[in-house]
N, C-alpha and C positions, 0 to 999 in steps of 0.2 A: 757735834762733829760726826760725819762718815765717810765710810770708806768708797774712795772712789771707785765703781766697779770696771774699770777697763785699766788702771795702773797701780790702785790698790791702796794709793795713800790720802794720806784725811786730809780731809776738805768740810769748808761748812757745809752744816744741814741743808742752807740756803742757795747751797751756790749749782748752778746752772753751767758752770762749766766750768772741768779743772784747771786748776791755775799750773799744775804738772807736766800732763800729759796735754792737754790742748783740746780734749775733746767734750763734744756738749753732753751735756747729760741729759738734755731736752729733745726727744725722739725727733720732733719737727725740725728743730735746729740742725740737728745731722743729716737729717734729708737734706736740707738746705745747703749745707753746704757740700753732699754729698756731690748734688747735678751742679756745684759754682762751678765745678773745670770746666761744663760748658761756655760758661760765661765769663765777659771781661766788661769792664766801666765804661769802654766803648760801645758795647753790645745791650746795655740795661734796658734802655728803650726798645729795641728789636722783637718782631715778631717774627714767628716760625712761621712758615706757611705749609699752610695743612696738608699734611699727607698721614693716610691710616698707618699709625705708626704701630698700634698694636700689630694688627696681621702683618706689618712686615719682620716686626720680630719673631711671629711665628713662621714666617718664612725663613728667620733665619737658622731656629730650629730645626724647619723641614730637609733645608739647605746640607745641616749637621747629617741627620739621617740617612740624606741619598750617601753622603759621603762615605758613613761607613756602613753601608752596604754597598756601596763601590768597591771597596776594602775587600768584603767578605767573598767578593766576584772571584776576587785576585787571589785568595787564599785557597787552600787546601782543607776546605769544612770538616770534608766528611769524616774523618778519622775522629776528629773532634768531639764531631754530631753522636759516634758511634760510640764513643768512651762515654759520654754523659747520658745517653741513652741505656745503656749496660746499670748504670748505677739506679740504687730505689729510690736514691734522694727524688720527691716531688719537685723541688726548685730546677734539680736538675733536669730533669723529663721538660720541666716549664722553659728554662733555657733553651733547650736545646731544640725545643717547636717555637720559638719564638725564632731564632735565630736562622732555622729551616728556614723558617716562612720567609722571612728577608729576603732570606738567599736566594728563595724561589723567583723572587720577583724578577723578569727577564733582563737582563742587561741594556737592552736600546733602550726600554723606557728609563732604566735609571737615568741613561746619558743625557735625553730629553729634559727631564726635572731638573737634575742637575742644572744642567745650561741655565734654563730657563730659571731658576728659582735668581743663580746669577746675575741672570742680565736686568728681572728686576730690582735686586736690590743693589746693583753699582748704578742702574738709574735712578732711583730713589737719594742714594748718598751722592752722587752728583746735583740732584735738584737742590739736596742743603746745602752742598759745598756752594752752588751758585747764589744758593740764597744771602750767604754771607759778604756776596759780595766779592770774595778775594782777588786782588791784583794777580795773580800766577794763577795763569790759566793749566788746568790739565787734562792731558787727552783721555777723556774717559767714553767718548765714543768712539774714539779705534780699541778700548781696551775691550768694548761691548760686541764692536764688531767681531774680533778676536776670539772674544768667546763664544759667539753665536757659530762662529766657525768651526772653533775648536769640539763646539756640541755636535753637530752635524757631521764632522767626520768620525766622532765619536762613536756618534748612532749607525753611522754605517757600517764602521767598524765590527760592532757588536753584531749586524745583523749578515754579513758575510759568514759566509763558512767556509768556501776555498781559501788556503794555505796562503798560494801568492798573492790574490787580490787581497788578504790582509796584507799582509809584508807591503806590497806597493801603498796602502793606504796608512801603513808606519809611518813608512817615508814623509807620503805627504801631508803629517802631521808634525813633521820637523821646523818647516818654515813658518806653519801657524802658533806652534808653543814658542818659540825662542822670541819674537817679538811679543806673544804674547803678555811674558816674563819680564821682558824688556822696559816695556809699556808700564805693567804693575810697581817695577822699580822708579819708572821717572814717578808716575803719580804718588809712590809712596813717600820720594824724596823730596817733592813739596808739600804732603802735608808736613813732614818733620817739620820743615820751616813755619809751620802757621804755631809760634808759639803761645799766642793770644788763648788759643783754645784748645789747651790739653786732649781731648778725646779725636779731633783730630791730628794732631801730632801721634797718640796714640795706635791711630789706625794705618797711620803713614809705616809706622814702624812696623806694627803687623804686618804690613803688604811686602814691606823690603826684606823682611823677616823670610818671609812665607816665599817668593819670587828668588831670592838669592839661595835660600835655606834647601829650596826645591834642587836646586840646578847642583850647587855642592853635593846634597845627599844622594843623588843620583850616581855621581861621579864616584863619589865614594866607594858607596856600595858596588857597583863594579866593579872596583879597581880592590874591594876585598872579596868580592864574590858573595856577596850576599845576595839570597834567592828572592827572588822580588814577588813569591809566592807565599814569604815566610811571615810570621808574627810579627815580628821588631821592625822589620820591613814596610809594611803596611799600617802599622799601629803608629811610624814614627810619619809616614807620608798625610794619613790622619791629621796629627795633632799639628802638623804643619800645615793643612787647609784650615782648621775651625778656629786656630785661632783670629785670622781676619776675620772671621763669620760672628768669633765671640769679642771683640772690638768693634763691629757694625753696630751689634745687638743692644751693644752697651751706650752706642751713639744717638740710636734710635731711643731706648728707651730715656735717655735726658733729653733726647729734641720732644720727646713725649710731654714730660714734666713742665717744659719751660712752654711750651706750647699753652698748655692748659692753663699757666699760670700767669699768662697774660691774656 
């Protein structure tokens, strides 16, 4: 007899998998079953069609990055910069040049990356989503449009310096986010329905998450006066982008596995 090492209770020498908890004890076998929520009994036969799925996962990385150094645009660094720099600690010296450096990076380009790291990978999860075939269609090139849009006035945003001509270009970033948002919730509310294939369900919910979660916490914060300059602020607007990005990553790297294994 041993002990199972994930629920802790005995099992034979022999056994491959606990009769308890349910899990394999065969590192492959848990792979295996790890990417099955991509798959269902209808789907055994089906092939992935190829797309570099590594580098899109690293683009979904990079995606993460712009993000929060978008963050750090938004924020009030320098006090920050200037407390960790004051201290001996080397980590902190190493933070706080690391974090500079980010910061340094001009703002139009992040908005550029940003976009762009987007619109290839909601094309990318549109090609698989078509791959499968699904009856319910979704608009994922108005959501592309949308954001090609929403980058562009981003970036000029960023590279204006008169007062008003931002403010006018606030504005007309109203009618491209709120459809935008819009768009994001229908697509996410049909993947919810593809039950067949957990990771997409998965990501449907990310997106309605992320497109509703946005629109609330905005409101919120308003309506409590939170400084949209601050910590909690930024740090909560964050973890409401990455996580579609960390549901994409995760999609990709099983369309990866099932790819190569046929």
């Amino acid at each position: 007899m041993k002990k199972c090492p994930y629920c802790g209770e005995e099992i034979l020498k022999e056994a491959k998998k606990c009769k308890h908890c349910n899990e394999w004890l065969d590192q492959e076998k848990r792979i295996d079953e790890t990417h099955s929520s991509l798959e269902n009994k209808s789907f055994e036969n089906y092939t992935v069609e190829k797309q570099n799925f590594g580098l899109l996962e690293t683009i979904c990385f990079l995606a993460m990055i712009t993000a929060f150094i978008s963050g750090l645009h938004s924020m009030e660094i320098h006090g920050l910069l200037d407390i960790s720099t004051d201290q001996d600690s080397g980590k902190s010296r190493l933070g706080a040049w690391m974090i500079g450096t980010m910061a340094s990076v001009p703002e139009w380009l992040i908005a550029i990356l940003d976009s762009a790291f987007w619109v290839i990978l909601l094309l990318s999860v549109r090609k698989l989503y078509l791959n499968f075939n699904f009856k319910e269609k979704a608009p994922f090139i108005a959501l592309i449009v949308f954001e090609i849009g929403l980058g562009f006035v981003n970036t000029i945003l960023d590279l204006i310096k008169n007062e008003e001509y931002k403010a006018l270009f606030v504005i007309l970033m109203i009618p491209i986010i709120l459809p935008y948002l819009i768009i994001m919730t229908i697509i996410g509310i049909k993947m919810l329905q593809i039950n067949e294939m957990k990771l997409f369900s998965n990501l449907g919910l990310s997106m309605v998450i992320s497109s509703i979660g946005s629109v609330l916490f905005i409101i919120l914060a308003s309506f409590f006066g939170v400084n949209s300059e601050s910590i909690i602020y930024n740090g909560i607007y964050f973890l409401l982008t990455i996580y579609p990005l960390l549901m994409i990553k995760k999609m990709f790297s099983s369309a990866s596995y099932l790819e190569n294994r046929n």
